[in-house]
VOZAMI-692153 format. One line per 8 residues: number of its first residue (from 1); their letters; for each residue x, y, z of C-alpha. Coordinates in steps of 0.02 Angstrom, whole numbers. Each point is the difference from the previous one (the first is absolute). Layout:
residues N
NUM> A> X/Y/Z  ... .
This chain:
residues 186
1> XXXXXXXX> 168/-1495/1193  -47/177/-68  -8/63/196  200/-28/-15  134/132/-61  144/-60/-107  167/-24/47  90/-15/-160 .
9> XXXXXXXX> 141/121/11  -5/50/159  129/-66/109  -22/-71/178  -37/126/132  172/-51/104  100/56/-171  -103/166/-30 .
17> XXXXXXXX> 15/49/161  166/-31/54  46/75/-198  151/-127/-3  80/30/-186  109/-99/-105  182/27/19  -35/52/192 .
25> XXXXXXXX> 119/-64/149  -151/-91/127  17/-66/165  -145/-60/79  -7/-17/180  -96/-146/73  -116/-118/-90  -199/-33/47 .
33> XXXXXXXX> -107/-17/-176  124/-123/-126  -99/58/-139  31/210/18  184/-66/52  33/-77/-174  -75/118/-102  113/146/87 .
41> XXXXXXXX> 145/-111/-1  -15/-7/-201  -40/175/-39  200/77/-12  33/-116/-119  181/-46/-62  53/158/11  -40/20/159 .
49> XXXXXXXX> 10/-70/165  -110/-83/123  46/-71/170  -115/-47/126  66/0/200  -97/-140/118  0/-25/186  8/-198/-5 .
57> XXXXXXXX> 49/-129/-118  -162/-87/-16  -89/152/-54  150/12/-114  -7/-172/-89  -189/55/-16  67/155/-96  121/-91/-101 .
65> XXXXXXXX> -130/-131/-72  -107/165/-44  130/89/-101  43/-149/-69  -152/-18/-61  -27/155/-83  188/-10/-74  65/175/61 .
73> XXXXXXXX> 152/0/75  12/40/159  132/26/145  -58/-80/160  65/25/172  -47/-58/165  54/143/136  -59/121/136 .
81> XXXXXXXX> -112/115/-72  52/134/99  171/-33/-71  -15/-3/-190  175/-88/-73  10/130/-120  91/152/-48  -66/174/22 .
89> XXXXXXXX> -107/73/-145  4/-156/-94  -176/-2/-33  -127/100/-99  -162/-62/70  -24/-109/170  -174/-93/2  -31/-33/197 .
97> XXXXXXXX> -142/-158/6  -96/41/154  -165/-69/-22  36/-142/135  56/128/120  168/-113/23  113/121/-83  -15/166/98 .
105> XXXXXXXX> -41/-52/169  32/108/163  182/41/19  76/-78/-141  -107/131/-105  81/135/-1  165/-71/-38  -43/-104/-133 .
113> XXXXXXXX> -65/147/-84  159/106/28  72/-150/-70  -101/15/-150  42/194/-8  188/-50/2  -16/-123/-143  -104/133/-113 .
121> XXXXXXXX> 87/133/-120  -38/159/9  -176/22/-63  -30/-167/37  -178/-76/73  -60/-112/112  -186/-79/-4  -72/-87/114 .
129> XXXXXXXX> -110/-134/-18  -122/-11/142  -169/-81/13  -155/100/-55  -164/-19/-37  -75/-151/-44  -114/20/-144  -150/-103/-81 .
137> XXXXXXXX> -31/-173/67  144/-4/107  -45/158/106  -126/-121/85  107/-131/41  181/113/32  13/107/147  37/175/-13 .
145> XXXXXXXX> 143/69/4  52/107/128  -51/174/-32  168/83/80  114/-97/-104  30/125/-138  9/132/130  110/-111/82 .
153> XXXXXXXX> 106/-46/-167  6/186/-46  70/72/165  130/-138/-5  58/43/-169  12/203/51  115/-54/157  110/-96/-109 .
161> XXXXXXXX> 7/151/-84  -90/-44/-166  -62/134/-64  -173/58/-113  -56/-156/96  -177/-53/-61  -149/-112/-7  -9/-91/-198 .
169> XXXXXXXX> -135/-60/33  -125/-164/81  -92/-115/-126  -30/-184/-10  67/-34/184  165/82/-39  71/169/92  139/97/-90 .
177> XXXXXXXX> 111/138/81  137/77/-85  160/110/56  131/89/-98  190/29/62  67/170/-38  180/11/46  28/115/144 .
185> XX> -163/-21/79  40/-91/148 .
């Protein structure tokens, strides 16, 4: 019991790093951990906005009895993710789950990340979710991830032309890469 630090206060590692803020317009792209999707979908608030886009409606109806059940209101679409049904610049943070490595796969990648560009204000981010390290008792029973995949993430985000494109960080089997869009820069 003393060997463990306390986590009153702190908020879930999925929240600090992706720095969603009340009032915020979210979209989060993709769904693999129902837990981290929930507590992002909640975060804006009423006076913001959170939508989530999924590939499939199963994974959808999965999403919907989540939010649900963590009462935040949330706009749920099933659509192409390298086709986002929404206008351009009409969010101020897109959350991209990747840990599954379903979400940016092989060609679709770098147009569902344009896409995500497209939908983000100016000064807008992007973070992507990917699969890190496992730590503790489930580093012996997970398998690694792969060691190029934040390379990977990172030199996807610079040729969608994200920008100040960088590594959050890895802990407790999660891998966080963020991006900013700066008008004009691609």
């Amino acid at each position: 019991m003393f060997l463990r630090q306390s986590t009153v206060g702190r908020e879930p590692l999925a929240l600090a790093m992706s720095g969603v803020r009340m009032g915020e317009r979210l979209l989060q792209v993709g769904m693999d951990t129902p837990l981290v999707t929930s507590l992002l979908a909640a975060k804006p608030g009423l006076s913001g906005e959170s939508a989530m886009v999924l590939p499939d409606e199963e994974t959808a109806a999965q999403a919907r009895r989540v939010v649900a059940e963590s009462g935040a209101l949330v706009n749920i679409a099933v659509h192409s993710l390298d086709a986002l049904p929404f206008e351009t610049g009409s969010f101020d943070l897109v959350v991209v789950h990747n840990r599954s490595g379903q979400t940016l796969t092989g060609t679709s990648e770098s147009q569902v990340l344009s896409e995500c560009r497209r939908v983000l204000r100016s000064g807008g981010r992007v973070v992507i979710i990917n699969k890190g390290t496992p730590s503790g008792l489930t580093a012996v029973f997970q398998s690694r991830p792969d060691p190029g995949l934040t390379e990977s993430s990172i030199r996807a985000l610079k040729a969608a032309g994200f920008r100040s494109v960088r590594a959050l960080g890895d802990r407790d089997g999660y891998g966080f890469i963020e991006g900013l869009k700066i008008e004009g820069s691609g």
